[in-house]
C-alpha positions, -999 to +999 in steps of 0.1 A: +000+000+000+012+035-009-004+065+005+008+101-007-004+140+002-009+156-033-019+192-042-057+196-048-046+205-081-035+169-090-053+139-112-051+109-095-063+089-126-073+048-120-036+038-137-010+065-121+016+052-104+015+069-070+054+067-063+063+095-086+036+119-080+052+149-059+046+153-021+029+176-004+026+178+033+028+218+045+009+249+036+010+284+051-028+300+050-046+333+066-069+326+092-109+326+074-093+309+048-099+276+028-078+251+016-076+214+005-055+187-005-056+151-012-043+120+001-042+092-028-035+056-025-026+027-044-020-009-039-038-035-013-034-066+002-058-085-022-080-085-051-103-057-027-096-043+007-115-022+027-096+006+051-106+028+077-091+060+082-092+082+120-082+114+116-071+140+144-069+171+144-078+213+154-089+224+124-122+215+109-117+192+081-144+177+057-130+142+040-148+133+006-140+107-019-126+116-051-149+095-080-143+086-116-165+097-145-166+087-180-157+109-205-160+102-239-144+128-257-121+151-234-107+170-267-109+178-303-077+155-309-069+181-345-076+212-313-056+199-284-027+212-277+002+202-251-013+211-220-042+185-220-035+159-191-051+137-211-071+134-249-083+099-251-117+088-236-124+073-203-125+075-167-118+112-150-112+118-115-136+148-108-164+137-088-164+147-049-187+123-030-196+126+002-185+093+024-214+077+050-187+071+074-147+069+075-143+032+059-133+033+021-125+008-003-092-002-018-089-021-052-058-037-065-038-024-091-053+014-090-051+044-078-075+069-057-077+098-037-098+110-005-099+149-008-095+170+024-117+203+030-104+226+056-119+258+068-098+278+087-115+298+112-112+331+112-107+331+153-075+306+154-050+314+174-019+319+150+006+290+149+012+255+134-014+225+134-009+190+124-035+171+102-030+136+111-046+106+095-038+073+101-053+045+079-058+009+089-069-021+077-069-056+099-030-062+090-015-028+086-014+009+094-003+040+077+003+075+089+000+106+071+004+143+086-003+175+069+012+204+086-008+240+084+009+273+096-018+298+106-004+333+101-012+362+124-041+376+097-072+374+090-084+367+050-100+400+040-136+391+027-142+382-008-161+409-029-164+389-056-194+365-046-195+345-082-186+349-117-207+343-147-183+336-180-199+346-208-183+328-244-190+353-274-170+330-293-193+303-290-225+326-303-203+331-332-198+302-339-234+287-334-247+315-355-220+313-382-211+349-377-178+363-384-165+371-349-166+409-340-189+414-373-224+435-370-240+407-369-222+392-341-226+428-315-259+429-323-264+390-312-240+397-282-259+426-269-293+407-267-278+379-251-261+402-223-297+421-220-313+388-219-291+379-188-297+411-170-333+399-170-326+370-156-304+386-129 
């Protein structure tokens, strides 16, 4: 069994091999502020094993399982360029499912990740907190400890409640106009008005 802290910015994808996947086991955050990371696993002791993780710790964490969707066309293969992880179809890690308790199952020959949630409150004292998981199963343990340094601020609050991305490119190219023609303003500005109605 391997189990390795990853950015929350990594693919764990079904076929990765863990081992060369770089670490990551500190951050330094603002008090009010969120942050996550994952811890993904490989290996097992049989053709299915089933592990139960405890986790300790003094910052409130939220611990979800990272599923795979199918995809069946991730890119215009003629359209993609270098910085696709991936082109071909199959399964994606992107789904974040809730777990009914702290058991989870580990298949042979794959790899998975659990994603960690943390909100750190704005009212923490400043200092460093460990994030320690250990994971068990009835022949072995594993430990795994995240380390979070709380600086002396608070995360000013966000102005910016949402954003709403608007493609102008894609009305062009659904109503074969030449982009930035007449044609396509004058589309572009009752789309925008239509969306102010709509608040």
């Amino acid at each position: 069994m391997i189990f390795k802290q990853l950015s929350s910015l990594e693919k764990v994808f079904l076929e990765d091999d863990i081992s060369n996947l770089k670490e990551k086991s500190k951050i330094k955050v603002l008090k009010g502020e969120r942050f996550s990371y994952q811890i993904a696993f490989s290996g097992g002791e049989g053709q299915k094993t089933y592990m139960k993780y405890s986790l300790k710790s003094d910052l409130p964490c939220i611990v979800r399982r990272v599923e795979n969707v199918p995809s069946s066309m991730p890119a215009y293969k003629d359209k993609a360029d270098e910085f696709y992880i991936k082109t071909e179809p199959g399964l994606y890690p992107d789904l974040l499912s809730p777990m009914a308790d702290n058991t989870f199952e580990v298949i042979t020959n794959s790899s998975h990740a659990l994603f960690v949630t943390v909100d750190v409150p704005k009212d923490v004292h400043a200092g460093t907190y460990d994030i320690e998981f250990v994971f068990s199963s009835e022949k072995k343990e594993y430990k795994k400890v995240f380390t979070v340094k709380v600086l002396d601020a608070v995360l000013s609050e966000q102005k910016t409640i949402y954003t709403q991305w608007f493609h102008a490119d894609c009305i062009a190219s659904y109503y074969n106009y030449e982009v930035f023609s007449e044609e396509h303003w004058a589309m572009i500005d009752k789309f925008m008005k239509k969306a102010a109605e709509c608040g």
